[in-house]
C-alpha positions as CSV (number, residue, x, y, z in Angstrom):
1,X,0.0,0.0,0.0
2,X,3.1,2.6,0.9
3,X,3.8,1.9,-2.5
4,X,0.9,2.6,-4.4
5,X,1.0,6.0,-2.1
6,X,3.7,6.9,-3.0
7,X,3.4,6.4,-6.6
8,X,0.5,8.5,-6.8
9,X,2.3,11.4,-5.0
10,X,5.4,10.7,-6.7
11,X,3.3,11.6,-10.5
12,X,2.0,14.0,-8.8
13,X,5.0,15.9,-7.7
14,X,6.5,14.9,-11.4
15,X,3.9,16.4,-13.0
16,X,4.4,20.0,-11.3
17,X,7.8,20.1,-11.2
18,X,7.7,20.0,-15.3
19,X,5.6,22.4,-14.9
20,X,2.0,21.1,-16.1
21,X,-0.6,24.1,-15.5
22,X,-3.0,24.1,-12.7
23,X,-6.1,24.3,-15.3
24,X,-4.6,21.0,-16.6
25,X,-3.8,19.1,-13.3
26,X,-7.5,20.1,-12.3
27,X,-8.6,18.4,-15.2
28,X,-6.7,15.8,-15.4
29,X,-7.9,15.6,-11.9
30,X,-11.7,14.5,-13.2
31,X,-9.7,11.8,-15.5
32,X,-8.1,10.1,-12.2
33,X,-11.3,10.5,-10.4
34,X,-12.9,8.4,-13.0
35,X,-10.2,6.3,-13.3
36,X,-10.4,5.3,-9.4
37,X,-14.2,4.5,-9.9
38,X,-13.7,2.4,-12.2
39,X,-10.6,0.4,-10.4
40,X,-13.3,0.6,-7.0
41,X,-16.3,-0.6,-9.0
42,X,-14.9,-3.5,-11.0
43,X,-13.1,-4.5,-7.6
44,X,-9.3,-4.2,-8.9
45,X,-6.6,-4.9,-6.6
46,X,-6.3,-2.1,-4.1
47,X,-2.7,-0.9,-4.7
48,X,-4.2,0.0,-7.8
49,X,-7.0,2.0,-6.7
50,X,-5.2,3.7,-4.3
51,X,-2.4,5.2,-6.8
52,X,-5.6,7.5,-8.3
53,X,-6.9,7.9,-5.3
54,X,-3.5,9.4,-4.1
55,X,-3.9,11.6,-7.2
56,X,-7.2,12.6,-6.9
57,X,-7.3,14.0,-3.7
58,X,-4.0,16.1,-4.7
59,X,-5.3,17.1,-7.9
60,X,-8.7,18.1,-7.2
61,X,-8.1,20.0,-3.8
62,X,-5.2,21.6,-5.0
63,X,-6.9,24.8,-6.3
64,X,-5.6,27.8,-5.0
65,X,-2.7,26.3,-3.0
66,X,1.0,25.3,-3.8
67,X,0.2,21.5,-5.5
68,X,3.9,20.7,-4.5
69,X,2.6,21.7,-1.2
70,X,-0.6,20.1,-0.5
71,X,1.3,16.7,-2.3
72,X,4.1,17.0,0.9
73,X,1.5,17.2,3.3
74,X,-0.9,14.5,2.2
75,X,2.6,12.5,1.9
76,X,3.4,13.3,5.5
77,X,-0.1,13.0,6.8
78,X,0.0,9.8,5.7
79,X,3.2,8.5,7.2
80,X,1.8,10.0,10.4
81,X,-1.4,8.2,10.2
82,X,0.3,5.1,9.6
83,X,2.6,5.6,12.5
84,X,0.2,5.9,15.0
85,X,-2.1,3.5,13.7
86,X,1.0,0.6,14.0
87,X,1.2,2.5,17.6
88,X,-2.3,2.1,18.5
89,X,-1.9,-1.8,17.7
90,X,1.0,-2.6,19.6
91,X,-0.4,-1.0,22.9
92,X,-4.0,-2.9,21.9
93,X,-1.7,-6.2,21.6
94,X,-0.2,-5.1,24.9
95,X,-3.2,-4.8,27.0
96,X,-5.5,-6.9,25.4
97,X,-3.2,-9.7,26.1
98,X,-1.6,-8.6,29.2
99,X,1.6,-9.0,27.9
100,X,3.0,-5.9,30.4
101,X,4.0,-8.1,33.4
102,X,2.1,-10.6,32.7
103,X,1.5,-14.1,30.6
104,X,-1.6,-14.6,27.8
105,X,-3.0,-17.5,28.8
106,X,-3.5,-20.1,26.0
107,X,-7.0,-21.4,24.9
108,X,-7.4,-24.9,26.6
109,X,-7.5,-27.9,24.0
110,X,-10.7,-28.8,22.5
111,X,-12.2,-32.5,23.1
112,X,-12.6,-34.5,20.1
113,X,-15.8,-36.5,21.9
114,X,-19.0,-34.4,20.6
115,X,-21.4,-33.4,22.9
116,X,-24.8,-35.0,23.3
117,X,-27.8,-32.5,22.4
């Protein structure tokens, strides 16, 4: 997924820094938008989706602002987000199986014999 991410920022950012007009990166803006239904709708692998995703969002909401900008803070926002999401997880794995001081206890064994009804 960091991959697709990135890859969608990375066009982004490439696409600037040759210099494409905004009027043209809003446009082409609407193409990715479509181009991300379609991946969601006829269920494509999710890396995929999210590359125009990634572009969309920059693209379309970067009107008025620094597209190089808005495409470093998306970029960042994400790596945040991921951080404390992995964060989150760990101290959910922590207390949930009281791992701080403590042991998990294993699930007992299950008995082949069936039980009568």
């Amino acid at each position: 997924m960091w991959g697709a991410h990135s890859a969608g920022f990375a066009i982004v950012t490439i696409l600037v820094l040759i210099g494409v007009p905004d009027s043209v990166l809003l446009m082409l803006g609407m193409v990715t938008l479509w181009a991300l239904l379609y991946f969601f709708v006829t269920k494509k692998p999710y890396w995929q989706y999210v590359i125009f995703l990634s572009m969309t969002v920059v693209l379309v909401n970067s009107a008025g602002m620094s597209t190089v900008l808005l495409d470093g803070e998306r970029m960042g926002f994400t790596f945040v987000g991921a951080v404390l999401t992995i964060m989150v997880a760990v101290i959910v794995d922590l207390v949930m199986y009281h791992r701080i001081g403590g042991s998990r206890d294993l699930p007992k064994p299950v008995d082949d014999e069936p039980t009568p009804f």
